[in-house]
C-alpha positions, 0 to 999 in steps of 0.5 A: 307300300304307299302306292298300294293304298294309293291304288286302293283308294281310288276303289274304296280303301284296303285293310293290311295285315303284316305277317313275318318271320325270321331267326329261330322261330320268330313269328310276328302277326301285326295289327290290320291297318288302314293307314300307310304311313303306319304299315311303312314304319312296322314294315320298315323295322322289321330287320332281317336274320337268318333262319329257316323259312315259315311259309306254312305258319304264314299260310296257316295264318291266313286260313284262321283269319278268313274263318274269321272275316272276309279275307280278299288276297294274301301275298306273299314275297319270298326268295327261297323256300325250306320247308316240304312243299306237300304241306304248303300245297295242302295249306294253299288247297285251303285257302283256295277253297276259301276263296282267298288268291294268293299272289306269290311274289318271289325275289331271284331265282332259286328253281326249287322255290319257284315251282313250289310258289307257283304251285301255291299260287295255281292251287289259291287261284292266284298268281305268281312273279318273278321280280329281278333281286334289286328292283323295288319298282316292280314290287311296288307295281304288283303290290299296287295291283294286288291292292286293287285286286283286293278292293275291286276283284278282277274287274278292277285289276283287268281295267288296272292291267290296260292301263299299267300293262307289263307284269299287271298283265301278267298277273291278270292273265293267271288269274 
């Protein structure tokens, strides 16, 4: 997380807000932040426990939000998908019509989620990655980008993209 607000601060800085769930319906929305060592102590204790997933809460969060104010990217990280794709598709339609790019991060590789994350990327008009189970410097690398994305749009991510390559590309070249 740090390294995605040291990517945005070369362009002017970058507002986040944290949204989770977990268990038996536990639906947390944080506060947006601009500091992050801040966004590393809440993201750093939310524990895991199991429970079904909440992509749509998640995605109808996001739609409030940017009826709000200007929201430039949700992301979402996932490794698995339960709920019935048709209205997540439609949530993703919204937000696409809204202008906002959802950049759909999934760890491993459940098939099922996979074709229902790039879906809700190509509808938002963002983009989708897979990322191997145990590697936190991919995450960060698109984290990072996503955070340029967000300050700078697609020019600042193309020039982005040259100098890191790899999965930067990839996600530029989606968009």
């Amino acid at each position: 997380q740090g390294d995605m607000f040291a990517a945005a601060a070369e362009l002017g800085g970058l507002a986040v807000q944290l949204v989770w769930y977990r268990g038996y319906g536990e639906f947390q929305i944080e506060p947006w932040l601009t500091d992050s060592a801040e966004l590393q102590r809440r993201m750093t204790s939310v524990q895991c426990q199991g429970g079904l997933t909440q992509i749509g809460r998640v995605l109808e969060h996001a739609i409030r939000e940017t009826r709000q104010h200007r929201v430039n990217a949700l992301v979402l990280v996932g490794d698995c998908l339960e709920e019935p794709v048709d209205p997540l598709c439609h949530s993703a339609g919204q937000l696409g019509l809204l202008g906002v790019p959802a950049f759909v991060f999934q760890e491993g590789h459940d098939p099922d989620a996979a074709l229902a994350f790039r879906e809700i990327a190509r509808l938002t008009g963002g983009a989708y990655c897979a990322f191997d189970t145990g590697s936190a410097r991919q995450l960060r690398e698109l984290l990072g980008a996503v955070a340029v994305y967000a300050v700078g749009g697609r020019p600042a991510l193309t020039e982005f993209g040259k100098r890191h390559g790899g999965l930067i590309q990839q996600l530029t070249q989606q968009l």
